[in-house]
C-alpha positions in Angstrom: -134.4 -68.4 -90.2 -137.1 -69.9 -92.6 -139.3 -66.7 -92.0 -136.3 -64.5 -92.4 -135.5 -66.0 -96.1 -139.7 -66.3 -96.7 -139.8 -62.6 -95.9 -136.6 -61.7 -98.2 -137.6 -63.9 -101.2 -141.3 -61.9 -100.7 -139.7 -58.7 -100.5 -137.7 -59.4 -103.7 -141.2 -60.7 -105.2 -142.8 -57.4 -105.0 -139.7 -54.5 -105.7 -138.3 -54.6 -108.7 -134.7 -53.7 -107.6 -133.2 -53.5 -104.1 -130.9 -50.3 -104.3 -128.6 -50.8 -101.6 -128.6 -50.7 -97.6 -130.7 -48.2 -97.0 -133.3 -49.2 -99.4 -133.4 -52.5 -97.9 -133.3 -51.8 -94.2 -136.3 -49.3 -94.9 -138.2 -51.7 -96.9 -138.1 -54.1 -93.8 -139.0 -51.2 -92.1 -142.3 -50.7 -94.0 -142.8 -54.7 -93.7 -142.5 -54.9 -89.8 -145.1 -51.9 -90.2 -147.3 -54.0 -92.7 -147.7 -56.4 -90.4 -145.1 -58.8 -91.5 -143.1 -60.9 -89.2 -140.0 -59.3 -89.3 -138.1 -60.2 -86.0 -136.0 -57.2 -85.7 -136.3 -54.0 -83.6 -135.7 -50.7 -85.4 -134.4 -47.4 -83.5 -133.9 -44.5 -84.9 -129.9 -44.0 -86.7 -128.5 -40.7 -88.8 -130.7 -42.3 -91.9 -133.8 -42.9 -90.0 -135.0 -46.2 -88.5 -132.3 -49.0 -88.7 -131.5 -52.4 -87.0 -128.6 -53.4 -85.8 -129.3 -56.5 -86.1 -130.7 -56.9 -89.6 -127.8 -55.8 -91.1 -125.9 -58.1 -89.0 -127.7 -61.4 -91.0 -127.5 -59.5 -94.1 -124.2 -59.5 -93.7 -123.9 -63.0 -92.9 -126.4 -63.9 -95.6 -123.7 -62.2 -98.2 -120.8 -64.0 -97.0 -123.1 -67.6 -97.0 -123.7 -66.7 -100.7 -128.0 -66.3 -99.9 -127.8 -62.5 -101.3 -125.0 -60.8 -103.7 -124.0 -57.6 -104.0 -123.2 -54.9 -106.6 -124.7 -51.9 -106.4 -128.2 -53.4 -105.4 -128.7 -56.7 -103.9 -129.9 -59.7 -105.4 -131.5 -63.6 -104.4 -129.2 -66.6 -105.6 -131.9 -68.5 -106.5 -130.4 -72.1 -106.1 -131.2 -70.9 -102.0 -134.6 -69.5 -102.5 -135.8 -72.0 -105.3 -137.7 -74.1 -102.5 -138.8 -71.2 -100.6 -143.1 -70.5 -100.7 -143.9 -67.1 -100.3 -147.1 -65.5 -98.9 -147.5 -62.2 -98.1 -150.9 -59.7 -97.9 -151.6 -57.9 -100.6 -151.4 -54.8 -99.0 -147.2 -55.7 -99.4 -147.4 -55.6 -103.2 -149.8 -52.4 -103.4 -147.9 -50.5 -100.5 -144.5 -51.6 -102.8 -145.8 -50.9 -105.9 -147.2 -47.7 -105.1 -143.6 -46.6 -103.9 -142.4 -47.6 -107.2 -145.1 -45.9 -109.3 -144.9 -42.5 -107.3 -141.0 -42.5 -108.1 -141.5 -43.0 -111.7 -144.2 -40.6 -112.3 -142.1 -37.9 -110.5 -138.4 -39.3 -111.7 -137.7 -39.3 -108.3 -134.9 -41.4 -106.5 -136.4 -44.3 -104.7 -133.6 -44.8 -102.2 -134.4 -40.9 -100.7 -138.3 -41.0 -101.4 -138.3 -44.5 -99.2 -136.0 -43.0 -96.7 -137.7 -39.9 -96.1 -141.1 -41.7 -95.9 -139.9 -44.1 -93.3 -138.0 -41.7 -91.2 -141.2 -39.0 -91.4 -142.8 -42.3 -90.2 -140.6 -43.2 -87.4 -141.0 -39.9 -86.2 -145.0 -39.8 -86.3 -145.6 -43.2 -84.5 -142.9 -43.5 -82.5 -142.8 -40.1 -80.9 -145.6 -37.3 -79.3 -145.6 -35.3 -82.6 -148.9 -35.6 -84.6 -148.9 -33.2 -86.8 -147.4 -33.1 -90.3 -146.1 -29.6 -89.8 -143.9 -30.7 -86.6 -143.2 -34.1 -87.9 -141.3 -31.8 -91.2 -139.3 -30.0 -88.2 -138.5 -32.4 -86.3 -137.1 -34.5 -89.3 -135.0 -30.6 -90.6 -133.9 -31.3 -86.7 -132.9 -34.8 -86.9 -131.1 -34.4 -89.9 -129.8 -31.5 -90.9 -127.3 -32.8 -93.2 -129.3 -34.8 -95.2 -132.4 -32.6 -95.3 -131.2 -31.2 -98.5 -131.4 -34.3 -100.4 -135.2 -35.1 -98.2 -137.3 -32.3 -98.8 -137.7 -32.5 -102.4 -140.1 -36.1 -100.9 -141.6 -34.9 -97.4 -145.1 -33.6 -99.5 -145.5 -36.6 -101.5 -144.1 -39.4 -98.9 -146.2 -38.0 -96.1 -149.4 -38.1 -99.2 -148.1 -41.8 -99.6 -148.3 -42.5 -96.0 -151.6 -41.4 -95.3 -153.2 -43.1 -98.3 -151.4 -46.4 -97.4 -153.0 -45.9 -94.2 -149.6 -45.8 -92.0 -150.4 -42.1 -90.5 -153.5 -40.3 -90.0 
């Protein structure tokens, strides 16, 4: 549990705002993918990679009072105070590239961090190495959220090569 809370005080450390479920469950996505020790196995679910279990200590870490809730989550401190944090740099630069890229383009972070870690998932964790199948098989996987995805798949699959996560 003390690397769980490390790696959620860390994560809070280095994004300015956690927008919700799906920003968080693809943030610890992108951890587990850093390098991080994130104990948690992700498969793929209608909004791209997702654990079960994850969201089942979130949950419990909400009801304990560790994390609130209101639109976007948030540390109680009086938890965390004692809590040291390490993590590489290459956390904070992947993290703060994220949040750059979506301010230059005034793009939603929540979809540009969902579409990058699903156009992940589907690169490493499947046969498909190209970009142009990787786009198909995501219109494929998705059809009803591809709308709201494609306006991202250019620049997140851009993000994800310079980060170093696809080749």
């Amino acid at each position: 549990m003390d690397i769980l809370l490390q790696n959620i005080k860390s994560l809070f450390e280095v994004k300015e705002t956690v927008n919700g479920k799906v920003d968080l469950q693809k943030s610890f996505y992108f951890m587990k993918e850093l390098s991080i020790l994130i104990p948690f196995n992700f498969r793929w679910s209608k909004l791209g990679p997702y654990s079960y279990e994850l969201s089942n200590v979130i949950d419990r870490l909400l009801h304990q009072g560790y994390l609130s809730y209101k639109g976007f989550y948030s540390i109680n401190d009086e938890y965390f105070s004692s809590i040291e944090t390490k993590y590489p740099s290459k956390m904070g630069f992947f993290f703060d590239t994220l949040n750059d890229i979506c301010e230059e383009n005034d793009y939603n972070e929540v979809y540009f961090i969902e579409c990058a870690a699903s156009l992940h998932f589907i690169y490493k964790y499947s046969n498909i190495r190209s970009k142009e199948s990787t786009f198909v098989r995501l219109h494929e996987l998705k059809p009803a959220r591809i709308d709201l995805l494609e306006p991202y798949m250019e620049t997140s699959w851009t993000f994800l090569v310079e980060q170093e996560l696809i080749s």
